[in-house]
Residue frames relative to the residue before (quaternion, step in Angstrom):
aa qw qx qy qz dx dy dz
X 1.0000 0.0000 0.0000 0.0000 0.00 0.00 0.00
X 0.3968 -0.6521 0.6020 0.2343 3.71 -0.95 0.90
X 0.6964 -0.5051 0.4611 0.2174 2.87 -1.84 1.10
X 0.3645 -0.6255 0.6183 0.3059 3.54 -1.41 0.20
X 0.6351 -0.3570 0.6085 0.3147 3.27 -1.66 0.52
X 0.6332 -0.4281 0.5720 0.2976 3.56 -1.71 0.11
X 0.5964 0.6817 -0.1027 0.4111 2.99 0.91 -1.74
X 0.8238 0.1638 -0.0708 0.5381 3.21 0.34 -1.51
X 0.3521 0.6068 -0.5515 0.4513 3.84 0.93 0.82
X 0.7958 0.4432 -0.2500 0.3283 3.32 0.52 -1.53
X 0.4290 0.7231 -0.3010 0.4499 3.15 1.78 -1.10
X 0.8000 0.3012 -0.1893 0.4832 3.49 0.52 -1.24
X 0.6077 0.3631 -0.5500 0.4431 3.63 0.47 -0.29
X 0.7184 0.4068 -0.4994 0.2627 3.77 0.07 -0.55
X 0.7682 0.3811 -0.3853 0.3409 3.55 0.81 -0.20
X 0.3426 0.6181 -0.5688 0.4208 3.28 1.55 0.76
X 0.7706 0.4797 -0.1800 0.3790 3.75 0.75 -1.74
X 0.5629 0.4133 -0.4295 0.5726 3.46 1.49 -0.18
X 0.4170 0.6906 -0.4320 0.4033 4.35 0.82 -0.10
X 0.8198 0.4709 -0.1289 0.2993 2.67 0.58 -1.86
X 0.4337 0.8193 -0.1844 0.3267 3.27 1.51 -1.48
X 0.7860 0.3522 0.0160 0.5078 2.65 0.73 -2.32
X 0.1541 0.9341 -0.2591 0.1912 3.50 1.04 0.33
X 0.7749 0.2747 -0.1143 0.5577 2.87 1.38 -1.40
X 0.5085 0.5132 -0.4919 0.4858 3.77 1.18 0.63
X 0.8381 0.2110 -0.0688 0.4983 3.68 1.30 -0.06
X 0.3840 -0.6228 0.5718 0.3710 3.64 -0.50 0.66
X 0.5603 0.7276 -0.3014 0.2567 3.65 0.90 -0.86
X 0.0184 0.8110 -0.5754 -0.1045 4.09 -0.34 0.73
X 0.0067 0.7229 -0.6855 -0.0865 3.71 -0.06 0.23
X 0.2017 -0.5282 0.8245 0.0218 3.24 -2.39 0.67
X 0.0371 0.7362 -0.6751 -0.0300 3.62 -1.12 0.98
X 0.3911 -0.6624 0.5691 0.2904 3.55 -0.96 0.85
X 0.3940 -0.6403 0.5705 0.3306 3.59 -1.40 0.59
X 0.2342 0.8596 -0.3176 0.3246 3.33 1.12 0.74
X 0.9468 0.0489 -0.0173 0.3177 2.35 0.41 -1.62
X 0.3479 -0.6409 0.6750 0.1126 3.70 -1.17 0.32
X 0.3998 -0.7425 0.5348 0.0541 3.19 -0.96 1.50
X 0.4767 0.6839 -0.3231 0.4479 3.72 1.27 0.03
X 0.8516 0.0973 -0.1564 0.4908 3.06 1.29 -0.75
X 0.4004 0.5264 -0.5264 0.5343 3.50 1.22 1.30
X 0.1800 0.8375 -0.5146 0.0375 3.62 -0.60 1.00
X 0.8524 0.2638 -0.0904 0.4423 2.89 1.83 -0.58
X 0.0720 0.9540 -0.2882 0.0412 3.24 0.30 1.02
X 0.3256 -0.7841 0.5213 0.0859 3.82 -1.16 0.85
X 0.1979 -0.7978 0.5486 0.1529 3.38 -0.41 1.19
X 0.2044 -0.7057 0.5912 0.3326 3.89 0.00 1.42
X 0.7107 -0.3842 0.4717 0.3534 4.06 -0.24 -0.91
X 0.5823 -0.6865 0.4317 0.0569 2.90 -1.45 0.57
X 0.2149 -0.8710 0.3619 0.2533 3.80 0.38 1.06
X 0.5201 -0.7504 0.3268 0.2440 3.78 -0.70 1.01
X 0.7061 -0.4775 0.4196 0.3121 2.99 -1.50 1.29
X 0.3962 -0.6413 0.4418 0.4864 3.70 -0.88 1.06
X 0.9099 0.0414 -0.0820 0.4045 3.92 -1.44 0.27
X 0.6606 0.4162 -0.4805 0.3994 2.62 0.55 1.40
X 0.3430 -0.8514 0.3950 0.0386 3.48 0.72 1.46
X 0.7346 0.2886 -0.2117 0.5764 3.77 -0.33 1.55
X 0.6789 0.4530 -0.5372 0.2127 3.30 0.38 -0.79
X 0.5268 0.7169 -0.4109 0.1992 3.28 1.15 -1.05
X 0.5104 0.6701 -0.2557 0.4744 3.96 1.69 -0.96
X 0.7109 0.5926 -0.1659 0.3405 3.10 1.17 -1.21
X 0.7228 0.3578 -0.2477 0.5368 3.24 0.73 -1.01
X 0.5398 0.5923 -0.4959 0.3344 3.60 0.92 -0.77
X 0.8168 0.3529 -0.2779 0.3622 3.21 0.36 -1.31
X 0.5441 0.2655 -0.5899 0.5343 3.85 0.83 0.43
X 0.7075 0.3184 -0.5647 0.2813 3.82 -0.34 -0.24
X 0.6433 0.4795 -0.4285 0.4154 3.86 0.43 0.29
X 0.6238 0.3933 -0.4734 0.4818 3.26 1.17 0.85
X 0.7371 0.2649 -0.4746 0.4016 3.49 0.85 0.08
X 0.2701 0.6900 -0.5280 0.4149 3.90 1.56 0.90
X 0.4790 0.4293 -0.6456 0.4117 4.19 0.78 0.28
X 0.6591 0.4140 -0.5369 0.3253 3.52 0.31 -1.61
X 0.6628 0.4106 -0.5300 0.3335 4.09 -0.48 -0.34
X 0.6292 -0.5750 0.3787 0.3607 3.73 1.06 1.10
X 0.6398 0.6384 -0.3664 0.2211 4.12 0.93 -0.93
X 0.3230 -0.6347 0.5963 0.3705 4.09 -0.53 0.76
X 0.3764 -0.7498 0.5432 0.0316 3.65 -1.28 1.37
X 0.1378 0.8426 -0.5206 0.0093 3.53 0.32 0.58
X 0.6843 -0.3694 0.4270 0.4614 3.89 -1.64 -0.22
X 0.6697 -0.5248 0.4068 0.3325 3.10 -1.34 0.72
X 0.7404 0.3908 -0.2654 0.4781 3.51 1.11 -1.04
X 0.5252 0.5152 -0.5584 0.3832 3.82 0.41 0.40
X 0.7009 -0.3846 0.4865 0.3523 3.63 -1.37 -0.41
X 0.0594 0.7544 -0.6219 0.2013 3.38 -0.63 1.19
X 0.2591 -0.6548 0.6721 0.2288 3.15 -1.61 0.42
X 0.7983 0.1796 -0.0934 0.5672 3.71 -0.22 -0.33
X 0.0053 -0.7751 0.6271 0.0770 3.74 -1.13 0.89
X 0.5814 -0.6791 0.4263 0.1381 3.59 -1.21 0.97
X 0.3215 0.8082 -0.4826 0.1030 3.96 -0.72 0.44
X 0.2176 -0.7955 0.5543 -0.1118 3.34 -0.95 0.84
X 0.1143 -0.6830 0.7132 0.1084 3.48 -1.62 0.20
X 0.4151 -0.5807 0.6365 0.2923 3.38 -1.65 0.34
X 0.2032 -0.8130 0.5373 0.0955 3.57 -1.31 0.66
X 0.8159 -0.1212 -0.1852 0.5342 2.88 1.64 -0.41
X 0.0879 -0.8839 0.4563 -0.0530 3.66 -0.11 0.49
X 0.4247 0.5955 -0.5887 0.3442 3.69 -0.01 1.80
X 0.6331 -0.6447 0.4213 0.0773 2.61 -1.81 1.40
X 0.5762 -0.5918 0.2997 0.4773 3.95 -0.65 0.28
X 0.0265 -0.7598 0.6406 -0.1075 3.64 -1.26 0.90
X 0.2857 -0.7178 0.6180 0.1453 3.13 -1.81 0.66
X 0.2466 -0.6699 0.6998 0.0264 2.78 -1.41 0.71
X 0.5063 -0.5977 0.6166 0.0791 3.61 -1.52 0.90
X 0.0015 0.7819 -0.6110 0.1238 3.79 0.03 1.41
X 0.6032 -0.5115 0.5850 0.1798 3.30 -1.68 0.44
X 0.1887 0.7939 -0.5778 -0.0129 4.26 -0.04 -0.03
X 0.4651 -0.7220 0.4710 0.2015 3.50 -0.72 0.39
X 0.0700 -0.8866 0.4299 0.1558 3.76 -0.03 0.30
X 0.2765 -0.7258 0.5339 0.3342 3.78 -0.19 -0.11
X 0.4561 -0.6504 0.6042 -0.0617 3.38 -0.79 1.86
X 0.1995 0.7264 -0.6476 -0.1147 3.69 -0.86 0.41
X 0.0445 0.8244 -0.5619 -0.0516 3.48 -1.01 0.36
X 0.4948 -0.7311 0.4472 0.1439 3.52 -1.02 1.19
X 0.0735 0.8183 -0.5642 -0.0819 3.64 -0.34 0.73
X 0.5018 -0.6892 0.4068 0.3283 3.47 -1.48 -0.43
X 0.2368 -0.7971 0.4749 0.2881 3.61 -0.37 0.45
X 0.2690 -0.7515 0.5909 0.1168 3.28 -1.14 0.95
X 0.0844 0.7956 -0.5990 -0.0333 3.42 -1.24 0.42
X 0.5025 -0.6228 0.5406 0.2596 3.73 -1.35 0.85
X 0.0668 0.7031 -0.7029 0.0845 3.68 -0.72 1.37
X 0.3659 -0.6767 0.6066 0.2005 3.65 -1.20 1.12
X 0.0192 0.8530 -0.5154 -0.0800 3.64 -0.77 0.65
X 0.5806 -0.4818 0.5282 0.3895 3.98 -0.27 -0.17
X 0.1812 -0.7804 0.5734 -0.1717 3.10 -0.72 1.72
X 0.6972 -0.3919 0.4783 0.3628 3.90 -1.26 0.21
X 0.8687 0.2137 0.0499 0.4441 3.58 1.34 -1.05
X 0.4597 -0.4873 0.1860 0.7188 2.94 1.72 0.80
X 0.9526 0.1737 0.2166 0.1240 3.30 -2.40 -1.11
X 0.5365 0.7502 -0.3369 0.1896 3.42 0.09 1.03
X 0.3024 -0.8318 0.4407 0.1500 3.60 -0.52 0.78
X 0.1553 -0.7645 0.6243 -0.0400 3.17 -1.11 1.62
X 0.4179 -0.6834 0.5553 0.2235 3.67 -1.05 0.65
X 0.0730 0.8576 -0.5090 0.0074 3.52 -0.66 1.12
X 0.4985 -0.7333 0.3370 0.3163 3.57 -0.88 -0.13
X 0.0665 -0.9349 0.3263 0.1226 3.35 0.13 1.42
X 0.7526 -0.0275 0.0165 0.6576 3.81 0.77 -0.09
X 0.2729 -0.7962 0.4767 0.2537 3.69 -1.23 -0.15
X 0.2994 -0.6932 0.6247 0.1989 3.81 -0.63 0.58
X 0.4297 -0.4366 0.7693 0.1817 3.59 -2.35 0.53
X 0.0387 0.7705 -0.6361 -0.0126 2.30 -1.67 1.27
X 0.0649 0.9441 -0.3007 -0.1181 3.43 -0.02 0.88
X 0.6176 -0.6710 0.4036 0.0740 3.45 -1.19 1.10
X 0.3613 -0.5832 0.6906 0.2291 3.86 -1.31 -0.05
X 0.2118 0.7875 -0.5732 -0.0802 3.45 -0.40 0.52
X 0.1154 -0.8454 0.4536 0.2574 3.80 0.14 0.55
X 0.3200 -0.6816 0.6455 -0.1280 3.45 -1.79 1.22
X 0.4321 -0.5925 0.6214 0.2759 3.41 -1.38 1.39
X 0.2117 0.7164 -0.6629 -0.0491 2.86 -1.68 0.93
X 0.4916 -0.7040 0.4217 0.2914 3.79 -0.95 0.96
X 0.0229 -0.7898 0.6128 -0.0157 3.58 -0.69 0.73
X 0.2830 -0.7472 0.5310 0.2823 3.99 -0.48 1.40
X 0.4322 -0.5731 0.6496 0.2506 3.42 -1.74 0.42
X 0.4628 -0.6102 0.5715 0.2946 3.65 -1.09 0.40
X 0.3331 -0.7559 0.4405 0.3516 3.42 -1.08 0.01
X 0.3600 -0.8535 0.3745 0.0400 3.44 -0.12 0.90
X 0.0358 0.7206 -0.6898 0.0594 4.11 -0.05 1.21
X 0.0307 0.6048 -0.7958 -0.0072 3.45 -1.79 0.98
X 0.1681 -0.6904 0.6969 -0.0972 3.48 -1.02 1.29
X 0.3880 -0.6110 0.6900 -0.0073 3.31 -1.65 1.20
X 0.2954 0.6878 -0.6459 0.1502 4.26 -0.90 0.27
X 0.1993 -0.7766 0.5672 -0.1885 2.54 -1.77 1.46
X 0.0622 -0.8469 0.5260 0.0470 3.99 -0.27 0.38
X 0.0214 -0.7083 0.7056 -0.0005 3.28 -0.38 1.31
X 0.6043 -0.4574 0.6075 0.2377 3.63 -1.96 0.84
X 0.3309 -0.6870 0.6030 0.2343 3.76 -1.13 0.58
X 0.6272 0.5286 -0.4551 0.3464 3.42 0.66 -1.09
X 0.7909 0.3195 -0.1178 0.5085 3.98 0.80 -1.23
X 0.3826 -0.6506 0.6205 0.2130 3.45 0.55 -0.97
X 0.4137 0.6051 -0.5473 0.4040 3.96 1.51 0.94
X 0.6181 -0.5070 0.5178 0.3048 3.45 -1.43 0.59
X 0.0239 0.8557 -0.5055 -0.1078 4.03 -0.21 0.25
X 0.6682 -0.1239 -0.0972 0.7271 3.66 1.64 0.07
X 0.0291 -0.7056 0.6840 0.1826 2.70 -1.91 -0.42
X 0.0787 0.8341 -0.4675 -0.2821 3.77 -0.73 0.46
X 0.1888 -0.7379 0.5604 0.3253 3.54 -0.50 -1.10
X 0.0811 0.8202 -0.5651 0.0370 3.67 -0.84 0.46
X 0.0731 0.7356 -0.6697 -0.0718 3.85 -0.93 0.08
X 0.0929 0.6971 -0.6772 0.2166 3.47 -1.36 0.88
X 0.4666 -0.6763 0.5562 0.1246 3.27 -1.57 1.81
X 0.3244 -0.7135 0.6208 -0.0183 3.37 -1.94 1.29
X 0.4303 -0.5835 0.5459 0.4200 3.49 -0.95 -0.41
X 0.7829 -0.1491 -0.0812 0.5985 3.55 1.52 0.33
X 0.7507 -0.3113 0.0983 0.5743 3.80 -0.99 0.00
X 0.6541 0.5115 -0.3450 0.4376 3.64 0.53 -1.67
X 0.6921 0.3967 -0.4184 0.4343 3.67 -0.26 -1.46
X 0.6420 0.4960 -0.3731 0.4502 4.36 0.59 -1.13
X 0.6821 0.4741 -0.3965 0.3909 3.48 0.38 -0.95
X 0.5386 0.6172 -0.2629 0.5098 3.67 1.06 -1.16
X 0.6857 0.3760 -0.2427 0.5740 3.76 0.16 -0.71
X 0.6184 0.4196 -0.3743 0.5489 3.69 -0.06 -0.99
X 0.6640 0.4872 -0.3656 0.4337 4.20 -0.26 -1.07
X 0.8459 0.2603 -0.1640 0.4358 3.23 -0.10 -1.20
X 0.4304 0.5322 -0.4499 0.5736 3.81 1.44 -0.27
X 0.7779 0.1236 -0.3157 0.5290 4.33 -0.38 -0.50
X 0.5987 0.4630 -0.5493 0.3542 3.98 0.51 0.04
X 0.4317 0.6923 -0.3077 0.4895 3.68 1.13 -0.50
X 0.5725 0.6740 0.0279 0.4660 2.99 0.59 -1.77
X 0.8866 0.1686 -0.0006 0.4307 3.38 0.27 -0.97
X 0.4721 0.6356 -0.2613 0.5521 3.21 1.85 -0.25
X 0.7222 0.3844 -0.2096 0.5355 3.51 0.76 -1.06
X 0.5418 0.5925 -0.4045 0.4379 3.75 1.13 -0.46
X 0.7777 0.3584 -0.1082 0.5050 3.19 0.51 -2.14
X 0.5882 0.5480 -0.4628 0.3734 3.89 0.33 0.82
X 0.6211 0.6066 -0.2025 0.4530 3.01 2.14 -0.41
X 0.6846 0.4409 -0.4008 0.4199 3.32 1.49 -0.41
C-alpha cells in the first residue's frame, strides 16, 4: 500500500474525528479514503468474514448476509476468482446470543401497624396511665426479589475494502446492534454500517 500525502493524513484524521463526534446518532463509525472515487470501483468480491473466536462458521455467516446489503452500495459482486477492482473483508467483534441472568429488584412491601399511645384515666385510687391503641399507620419497606431479565443478542462486525490494483484502504466501517437472536442482530448490524456507508460514500 502507498504512503499518504501529509495532506491526505490530515484529510483522514478529520473525517475520522468528525465520525466519531457524530457517534452518538449512530452505532455506525465509517473511515473514507480521499482516494477513492466510486467510478472506478465496479467490481467487487466479498473475500469473507474472519470467525468469532470459538465459535466456528460464524465468520460464513455474516458474510453472506453482509453481501446482500453490499448491492445497495450500487457495486456488481462477483467470485473471488473473476476480475475485480476492490475486494471486501471483515471480522466479528462481538457475537452473543440472548440470555438470562438472575437480578436483584426491589419491591415495595406495605405493612399495617398499630399506634399506641399513653392516656391517663381515673382509677378506683385516684390517677393512672394505661397504654392503649389509638389508630394505625402503613408502613412501607424495600423488600428485594429474584427476578429473570432476557439479554438481547448482540452482533458487532468490522468491514473493510481494499483496491486490488494498489492494495489502498478505500473504507472501513464498524457497527454493533441488539436482535431477538444472532440472525435477526446480524441483519440489523449489516444494513446499519451498509446504510452508514451509503450516505458517507455519496459524499466523496
Amino acid at each position: 500500500m502507498r504512503s499518504l500525502s501529509p495532506i491526505r493524513i490530515v484529510y483522514w484524521t478529520l473525517v475520522s474525528t468528525l465520525t466519531a463526534l457524530t457517534g452518538c446518532a449512530t452505532p455506525a463509525v465509517i473511515f473514507v479514503s480521499p482516494d477513492y472515487a466510486s467510478q472506478h470501483i465496479q467490481r467487487v468480491s466479498v473475500v469473507g468474514f474472519s470467525d468469532y473466536p470459538g465459535q466456528a462458521g460464524s465468520g460464513q455467516m455474516v458474510a453472506d448476509i453482509f453481501e446482500k446489503y453490499v448491492f445497495n452500495l450500487r457495486y456488481q459482486i462477483v467470485d473471488p476468482g473473476q476480475p475485480h477492482d476492490a475486494e471486501i473483508s471483515g471480522s466479528i467483534s462481538e457475537l452473543t446470543d440472548t440470555s438470562e441472568q438472575t437480578v436483584m429488584v426491589d419491591i415495595p412491601q406495605e405493612e399495617t401497624e398499630p399506634v399506641y399511645q399513653d392516656v391517663v384515666i381515673q382509677g378506683r385510687h385516684g390517677l393512672r396511665t394505661i397504654t392503649e391503641q389509638t389508630g394505625t399507620q402503613t408502613i412501607t419497606t424495600d423488600q428485594s426479589v429474584p427476578e429473570t431479565e432476557t439479554l438481547p443478542a448482540r452482533v458487532g462486525l468490522s468491514a473493510r475494502m481494499v483496491g486490488v490494483k494498489n492494495g489502498e484502504l478505500l473504507w472501513s466501517g464498524s457497527a454493533t446492534v441488539d436482535g431477538m437472536d444472532i440472525s435477526s442482530a446480524a441483519e440489523a448490524t449489516a444494513s446499519k454500517l451498509i446504510n452508514a456507508l451509503q450516505k458517507n460514500l455519496t459524499k466523496t
